[in-house]
LOVO-880456 format. One record per residue (C-alpha): x, y, z; residue number from 1. Coordinates in nm, 2 decimals, padded with zeros to 4 digits, always signed. Layout:
<margus>
((X, Y, Z), NUM)
...
</margus>
This chain:
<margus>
((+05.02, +13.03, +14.23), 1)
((+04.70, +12.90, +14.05), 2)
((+04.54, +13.14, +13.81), 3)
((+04.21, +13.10, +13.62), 4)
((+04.16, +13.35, +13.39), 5)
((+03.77, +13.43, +13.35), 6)
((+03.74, +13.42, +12.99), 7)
((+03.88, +13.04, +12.98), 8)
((+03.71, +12.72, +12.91), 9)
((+04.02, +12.57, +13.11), 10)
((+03.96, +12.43, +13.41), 11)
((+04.26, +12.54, +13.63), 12)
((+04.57, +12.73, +13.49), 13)
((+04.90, +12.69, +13.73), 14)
((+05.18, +12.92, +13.66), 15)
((+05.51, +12.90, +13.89), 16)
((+05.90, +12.97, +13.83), 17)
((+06.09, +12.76, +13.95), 18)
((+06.29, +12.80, +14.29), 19)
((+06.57, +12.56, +14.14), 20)
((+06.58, +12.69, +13.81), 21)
((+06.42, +12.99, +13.80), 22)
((+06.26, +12.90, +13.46), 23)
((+05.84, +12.93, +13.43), 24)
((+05.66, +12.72, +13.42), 25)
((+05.29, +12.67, +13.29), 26)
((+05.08, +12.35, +13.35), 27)
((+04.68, +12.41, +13.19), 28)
((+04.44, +12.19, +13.29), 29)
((+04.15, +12.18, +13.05), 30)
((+03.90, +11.93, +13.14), 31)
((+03.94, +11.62, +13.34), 32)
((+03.54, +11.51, +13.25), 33)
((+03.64, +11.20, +13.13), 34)
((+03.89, +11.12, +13.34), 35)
((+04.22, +11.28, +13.54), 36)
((+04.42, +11.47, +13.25), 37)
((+04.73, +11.38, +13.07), 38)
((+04.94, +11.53, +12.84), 39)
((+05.30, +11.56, +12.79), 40)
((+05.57, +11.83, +12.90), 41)
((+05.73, +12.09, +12.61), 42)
((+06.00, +12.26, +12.67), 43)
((+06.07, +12.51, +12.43), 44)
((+06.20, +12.82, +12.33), 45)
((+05.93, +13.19, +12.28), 46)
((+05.97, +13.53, +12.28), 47)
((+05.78, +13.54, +12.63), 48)
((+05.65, +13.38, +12.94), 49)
((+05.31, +13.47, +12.83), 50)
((+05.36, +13.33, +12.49), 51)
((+05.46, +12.99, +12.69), 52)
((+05.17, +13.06, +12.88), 53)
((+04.91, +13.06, +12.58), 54)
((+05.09, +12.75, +12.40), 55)
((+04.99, +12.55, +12.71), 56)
((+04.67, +12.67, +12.77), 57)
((+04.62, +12.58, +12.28), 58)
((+04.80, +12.24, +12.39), 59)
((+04.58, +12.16, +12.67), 60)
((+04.29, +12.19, +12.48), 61)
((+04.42, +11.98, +12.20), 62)
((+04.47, +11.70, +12.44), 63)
((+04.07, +11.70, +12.57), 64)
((+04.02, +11.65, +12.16), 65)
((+04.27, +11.40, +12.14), 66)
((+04.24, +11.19, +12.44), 67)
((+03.85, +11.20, +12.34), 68)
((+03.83, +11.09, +11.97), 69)
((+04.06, +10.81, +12.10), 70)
((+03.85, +10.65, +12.32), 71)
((+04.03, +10.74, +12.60), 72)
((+03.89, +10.78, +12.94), 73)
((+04.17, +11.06, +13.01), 74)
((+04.11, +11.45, +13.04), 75)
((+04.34, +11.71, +12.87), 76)
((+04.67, +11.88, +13.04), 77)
((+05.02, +12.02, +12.90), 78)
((+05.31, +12.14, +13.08), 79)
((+05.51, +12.40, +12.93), 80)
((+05.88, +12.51, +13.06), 81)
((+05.94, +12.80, +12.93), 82)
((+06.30, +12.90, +12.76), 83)
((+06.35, +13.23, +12.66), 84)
((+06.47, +13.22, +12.29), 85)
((+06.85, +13.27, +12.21), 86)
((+06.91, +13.03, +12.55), 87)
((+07.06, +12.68, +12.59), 88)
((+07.02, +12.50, +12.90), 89)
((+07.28, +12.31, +13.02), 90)
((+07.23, +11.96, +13.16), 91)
((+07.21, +12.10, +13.49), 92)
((+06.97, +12.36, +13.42), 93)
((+06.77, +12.08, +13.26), 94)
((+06.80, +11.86, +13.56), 95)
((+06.64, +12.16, +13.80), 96)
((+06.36, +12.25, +13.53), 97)
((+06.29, +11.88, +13.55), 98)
((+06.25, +11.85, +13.95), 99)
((+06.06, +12.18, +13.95), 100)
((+05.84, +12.04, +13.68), 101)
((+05.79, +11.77, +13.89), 102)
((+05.67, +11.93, +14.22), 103)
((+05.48, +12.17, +14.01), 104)
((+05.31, +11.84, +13.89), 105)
((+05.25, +11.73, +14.25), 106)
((+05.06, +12.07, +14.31), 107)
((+04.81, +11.97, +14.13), 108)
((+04.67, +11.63, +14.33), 109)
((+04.67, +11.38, +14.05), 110)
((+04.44, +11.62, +13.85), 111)
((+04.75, +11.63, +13.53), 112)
((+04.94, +11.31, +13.45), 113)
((+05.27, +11.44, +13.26), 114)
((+05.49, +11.24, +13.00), 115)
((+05.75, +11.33, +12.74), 116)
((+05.68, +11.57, +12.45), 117)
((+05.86, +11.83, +12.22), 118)
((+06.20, +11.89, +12.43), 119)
((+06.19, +11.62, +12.65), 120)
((+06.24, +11.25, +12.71), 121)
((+06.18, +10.97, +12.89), 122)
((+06.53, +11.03, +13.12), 123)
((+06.41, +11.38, +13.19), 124)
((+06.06, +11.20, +13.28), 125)
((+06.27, +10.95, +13.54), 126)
((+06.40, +11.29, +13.65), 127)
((+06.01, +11.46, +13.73), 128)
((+05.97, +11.08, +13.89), 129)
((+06.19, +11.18, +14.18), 130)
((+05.92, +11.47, +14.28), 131)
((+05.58, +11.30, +14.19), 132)
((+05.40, +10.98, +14.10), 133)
((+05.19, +11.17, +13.86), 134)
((+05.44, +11.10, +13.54), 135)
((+05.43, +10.86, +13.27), 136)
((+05.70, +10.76, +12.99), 137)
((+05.96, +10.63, +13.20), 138)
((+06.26, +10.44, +13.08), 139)
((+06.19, +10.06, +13.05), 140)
((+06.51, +10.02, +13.27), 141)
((+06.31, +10.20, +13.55), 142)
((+06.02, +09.99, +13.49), 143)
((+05.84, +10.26, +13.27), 144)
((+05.71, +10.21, +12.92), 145)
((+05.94, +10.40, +12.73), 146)
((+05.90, +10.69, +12.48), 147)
((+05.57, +10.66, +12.28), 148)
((+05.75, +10.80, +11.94), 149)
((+05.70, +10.42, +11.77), 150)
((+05.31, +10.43, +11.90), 151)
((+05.28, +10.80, +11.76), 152)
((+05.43, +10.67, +11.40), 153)
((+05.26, +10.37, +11.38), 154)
((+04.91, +10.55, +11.46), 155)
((+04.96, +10.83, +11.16), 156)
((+05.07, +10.52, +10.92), 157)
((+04.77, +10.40, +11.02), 158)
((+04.60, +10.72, +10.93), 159)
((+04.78, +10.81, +10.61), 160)
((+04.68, +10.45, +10.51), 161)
((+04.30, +10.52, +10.54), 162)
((+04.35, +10.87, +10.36), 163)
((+04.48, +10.68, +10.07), 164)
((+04.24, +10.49, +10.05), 165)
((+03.98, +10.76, +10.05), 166)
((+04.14, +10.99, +09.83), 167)
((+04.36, +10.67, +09.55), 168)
((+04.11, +10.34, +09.65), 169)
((+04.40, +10.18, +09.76), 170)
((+04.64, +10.17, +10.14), 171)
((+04.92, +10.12, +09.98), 172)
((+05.22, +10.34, +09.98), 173)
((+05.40, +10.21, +09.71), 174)
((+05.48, +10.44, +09.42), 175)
((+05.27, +10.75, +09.61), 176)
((+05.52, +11.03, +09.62), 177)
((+05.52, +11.16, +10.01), 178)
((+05.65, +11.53, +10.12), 179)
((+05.76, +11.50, +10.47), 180)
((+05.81, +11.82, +10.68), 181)
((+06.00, +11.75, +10.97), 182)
((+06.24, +11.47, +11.06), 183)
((+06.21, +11.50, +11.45), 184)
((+06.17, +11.17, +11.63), 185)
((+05.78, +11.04, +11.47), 186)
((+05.83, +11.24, +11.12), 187)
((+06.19, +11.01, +11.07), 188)
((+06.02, +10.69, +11.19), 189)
((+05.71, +10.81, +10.91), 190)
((+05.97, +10.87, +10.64), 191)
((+06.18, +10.54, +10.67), 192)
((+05.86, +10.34, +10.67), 193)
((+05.72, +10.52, +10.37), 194)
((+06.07, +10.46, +10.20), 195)
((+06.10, +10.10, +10.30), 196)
((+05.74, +10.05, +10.14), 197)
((+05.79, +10.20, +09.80), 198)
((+05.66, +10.55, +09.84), 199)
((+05.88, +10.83, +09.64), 200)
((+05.95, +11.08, +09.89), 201)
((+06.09, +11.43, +09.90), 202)
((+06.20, +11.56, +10.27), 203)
((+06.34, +11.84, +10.52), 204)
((+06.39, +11.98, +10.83), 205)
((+06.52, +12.27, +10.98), 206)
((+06.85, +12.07, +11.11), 207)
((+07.03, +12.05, +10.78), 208)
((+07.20, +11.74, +10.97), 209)
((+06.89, +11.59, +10.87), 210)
((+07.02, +11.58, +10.53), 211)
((+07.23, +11.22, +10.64), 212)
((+06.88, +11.03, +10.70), 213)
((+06.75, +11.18, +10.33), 214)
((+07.03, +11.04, +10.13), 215)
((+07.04, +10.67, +10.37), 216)
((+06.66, +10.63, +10.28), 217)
((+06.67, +10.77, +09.92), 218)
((+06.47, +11.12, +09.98), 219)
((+06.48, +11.40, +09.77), 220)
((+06.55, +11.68, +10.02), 221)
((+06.40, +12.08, +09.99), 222)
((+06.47, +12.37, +10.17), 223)
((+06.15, +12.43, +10.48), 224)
((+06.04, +12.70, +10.32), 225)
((+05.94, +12.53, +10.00), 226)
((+05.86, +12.18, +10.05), 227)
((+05.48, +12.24, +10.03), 228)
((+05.51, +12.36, +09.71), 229)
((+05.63, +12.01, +09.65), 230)
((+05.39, +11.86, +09.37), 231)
((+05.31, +11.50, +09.53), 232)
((+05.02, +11.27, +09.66), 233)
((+05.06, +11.34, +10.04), 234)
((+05.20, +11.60, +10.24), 235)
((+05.27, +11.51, +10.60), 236)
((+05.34, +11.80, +10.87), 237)
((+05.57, +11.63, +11.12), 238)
((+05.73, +11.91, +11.28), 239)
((+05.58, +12.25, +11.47), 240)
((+05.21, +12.35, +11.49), 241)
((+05.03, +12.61, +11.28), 242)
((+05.21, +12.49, +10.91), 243)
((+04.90, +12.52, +10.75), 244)
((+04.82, +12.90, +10.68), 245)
((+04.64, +13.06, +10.39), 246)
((+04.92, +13.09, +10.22), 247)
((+05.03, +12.76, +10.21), 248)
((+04.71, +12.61, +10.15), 249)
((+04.67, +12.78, +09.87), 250)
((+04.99, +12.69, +09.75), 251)
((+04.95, +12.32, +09.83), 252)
((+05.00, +12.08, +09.52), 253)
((+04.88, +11.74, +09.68), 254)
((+04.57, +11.58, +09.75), 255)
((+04.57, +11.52, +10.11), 256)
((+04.74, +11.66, +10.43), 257)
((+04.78, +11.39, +10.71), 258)
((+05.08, +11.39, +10.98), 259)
((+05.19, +11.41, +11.32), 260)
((+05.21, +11.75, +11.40), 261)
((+05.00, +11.91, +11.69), 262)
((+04.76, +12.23, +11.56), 263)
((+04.84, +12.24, +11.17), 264)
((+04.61, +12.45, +11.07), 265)
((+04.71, +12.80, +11.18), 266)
((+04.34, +12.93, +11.16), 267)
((+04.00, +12.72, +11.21), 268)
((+03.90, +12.86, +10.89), 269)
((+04.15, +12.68, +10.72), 270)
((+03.96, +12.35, +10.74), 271)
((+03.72, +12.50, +10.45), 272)
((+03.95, +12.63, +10.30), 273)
((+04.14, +12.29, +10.23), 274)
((+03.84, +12.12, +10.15), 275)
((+03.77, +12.39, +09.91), 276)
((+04.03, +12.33, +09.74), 277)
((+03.98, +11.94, +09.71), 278)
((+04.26, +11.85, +09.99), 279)
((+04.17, +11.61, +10.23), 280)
((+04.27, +11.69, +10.55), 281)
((+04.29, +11.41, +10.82), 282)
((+04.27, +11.60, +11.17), 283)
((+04.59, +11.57, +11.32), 284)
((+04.44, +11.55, +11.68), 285)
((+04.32, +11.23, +11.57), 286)
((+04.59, +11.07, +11.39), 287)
((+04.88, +11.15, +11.62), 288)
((+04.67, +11.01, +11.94), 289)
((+04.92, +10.68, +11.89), 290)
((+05.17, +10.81, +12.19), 291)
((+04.89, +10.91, +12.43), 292)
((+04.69, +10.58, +12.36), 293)
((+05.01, +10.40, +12.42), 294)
((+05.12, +10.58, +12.75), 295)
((+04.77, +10.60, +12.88), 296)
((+04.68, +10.19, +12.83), 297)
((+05.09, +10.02, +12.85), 298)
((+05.09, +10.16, +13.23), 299)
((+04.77, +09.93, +13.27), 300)
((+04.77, +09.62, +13.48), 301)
((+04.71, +09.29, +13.26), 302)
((+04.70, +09.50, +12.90), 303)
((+04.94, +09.32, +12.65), 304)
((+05.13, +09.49, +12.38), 305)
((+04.93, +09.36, +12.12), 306)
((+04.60, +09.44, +12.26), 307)
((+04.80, +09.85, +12.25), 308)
((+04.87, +09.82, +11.94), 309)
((+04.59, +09.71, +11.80), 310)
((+04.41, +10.04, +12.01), 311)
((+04.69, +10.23, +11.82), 312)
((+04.62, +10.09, +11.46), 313)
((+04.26, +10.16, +11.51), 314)
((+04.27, +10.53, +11.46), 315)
((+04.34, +10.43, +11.10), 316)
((+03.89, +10.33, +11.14), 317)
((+03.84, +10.64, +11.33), 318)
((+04.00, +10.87, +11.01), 319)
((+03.81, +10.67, +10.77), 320)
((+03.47, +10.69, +11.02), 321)
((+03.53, +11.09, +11.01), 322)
((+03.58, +11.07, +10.63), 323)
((+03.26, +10.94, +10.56), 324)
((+03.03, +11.15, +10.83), 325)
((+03.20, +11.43, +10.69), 326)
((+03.13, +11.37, +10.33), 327)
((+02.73, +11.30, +10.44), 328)
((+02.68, +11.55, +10.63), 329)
((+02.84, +11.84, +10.39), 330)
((+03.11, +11.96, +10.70), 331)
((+03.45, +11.98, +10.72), 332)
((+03.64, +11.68, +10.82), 333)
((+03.75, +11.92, +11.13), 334)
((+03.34, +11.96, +11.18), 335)
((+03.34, +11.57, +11.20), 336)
((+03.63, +11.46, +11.42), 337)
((+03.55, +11.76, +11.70), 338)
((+03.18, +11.59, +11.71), 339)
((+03.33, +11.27, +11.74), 340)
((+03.56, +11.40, +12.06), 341)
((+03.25, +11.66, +12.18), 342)
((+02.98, +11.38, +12.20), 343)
((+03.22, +11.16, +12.48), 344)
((+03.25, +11.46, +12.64), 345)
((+02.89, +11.53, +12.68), 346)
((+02.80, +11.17, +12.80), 347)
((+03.11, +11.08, +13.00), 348)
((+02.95, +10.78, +13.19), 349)
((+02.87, +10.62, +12.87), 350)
((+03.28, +10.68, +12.73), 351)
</margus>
């Protein structure tokens, strides 16, 4: 059924288990002001359903902010399938989450768009196909647009590029030494880039078989749990959300933080506190809006590839536009990039 709990900006909140695989899932629906909502599916492990239930409602929002500051004219959804921790599904229990997914999906009336995200792919997305129209991401060999990983990658280059040359005066990579957290699909595509550029890098991820992609590309690899104290120019958070506590600001030996990963900063206040500290911080709702941009406008009748990427490769302005309004106007670059997605949101026939 549909819950709305009264305390929530959100504008609906459907929970259901599914009757195939008995799994629950949660699809939040924050705001579809500037247009129907989209956002991708995560299916992923917690310690409860209501925890799965909260990470959807965080992601939703996230995707109102994102979709926003892009320019897009696309509200804010997620779909989580929750997976209680300690469990493995097998292909077929992936399958059913997938088809009960999708008629969750159709529930809603075209009010949510869903694509791939954390946990799933563009086959599971040809999967949620079978049950509604409302999914994006397909593969190319079912007339989709693919995964949006290379769109997500190319956007953070983009804005890693403008934070250098905020913070060094210069874009270029070359010689910069880069500390990668996370070698997932967009924070491997980020290293090699960086490593076929020049930059020195150091890297890790939680799969020590990520080690084999370090030593091809010439990375330095740490252990998780200490590669922030990595002294460097950059640190780039490409794997789960909320990295960026006190503790690891504080222990941060870089001079900006710019990557891929969704809700880095573990508590608002940690926007201040970065800047504080002389860190530039490049909101990663902003940055990582590469995939959305690219499933939201490669769906669209007559838009070429190159017109996408040059949407994608714009962010790189939009980092360096929040830069500067946040260095006038004495507010965190957080401060600057939320008024940037805020004020399309207020005037929604003028987005």
């Amino acid at each position: 059924m549909s819950v709305l709990p009264a305390d929530l900006p959100h504008e609906t909140l459907h929970v259901v288990k599914g009757r195939r695989s008995g799994l629950t899932i949660s699809i939040a629906v924050h705001s579809t002001v500037l247009g129907p909502a989209l956002g991708g599916c995560r299916v992923w492990t917690y310690d409860s359903w209501q925890e799965a239930v909260a990470d959807s409602l965080r992601l939703a929002e996230g995707m109102t902010m994102k979709n926003a500051a892009a320019g897009l004219n696309r509200g804010g959804g997620k779909a989580v399938v929750y997976v209680p921790r300690g469990t493995t599904l097998t292909p077929t229990e992936r399958y059913e989450a997938m088809l009960d997914l999708g008629d969750a999906v159709e529930t809603l009336g075209g009010s949510y768009m869903t694509a791939e995200d954390v946990g799933t792919s563009a086959e599971d997305m040809s999967v949620v196909a079978t049950r509604t129209a409302h999914v994006c991401g397909l593969p190319p060999s079912e007339g989709g647009v693919g995964e949006p990983s290379d769109a997500t990658a190319a956007g953070v280059y983009a804005g890693l590029q403008s934070t250098l040359e905020r913070v060094f005066g210069s874009r270029s990579v070359a010689g910069r030494h880069v500390i990668v957290l996370g070698l997932g699909h967009v924070g491997s595509l980020i290293a090699m880039r960086l490593a076929s550029e020049g930059a020195v890098l150091t890297v890790t991820d939680v799969n020590p078989a990520k080690r084999a992609l370090a030593e091809a590309i010439g990375a330095t690899w740490v252990e998780p749990e200490v590669a922030h104290r990595v002294e460097g120019d950059v640190f780039v958070p490409a794997g789960v959300g909320g990295v960026l506590t006190e503790r690891v600001i504080d222990e941060l030996r870089v001079r900006a933080v710019v990557g891929p990963a969704n809700n880095q900063l573990a508590e608002r206040p940690g926007a201040e506190r970065l800047a504080a500290r002389g860190i530039l911080w490049a909101p990663d709702f902003v940055v990582n809006a590469g995939g959305v941009i690219f499933l939201s406008m490669a769906g669209e009748p007559g838009v070429t590839a190159e017109a996408t990427q040059e949407r994608v490769e714009r962010i790189g302005d939009t980092v360096s536009e929040i830069f500067r309004v946040a260095a006038e106007r004495g507010v965190t670059t957080l401060e600057a990039a939320e008024e940037l997605a805020l004020g399309r949101l207020r005037e929604p026939a003028n987005a």
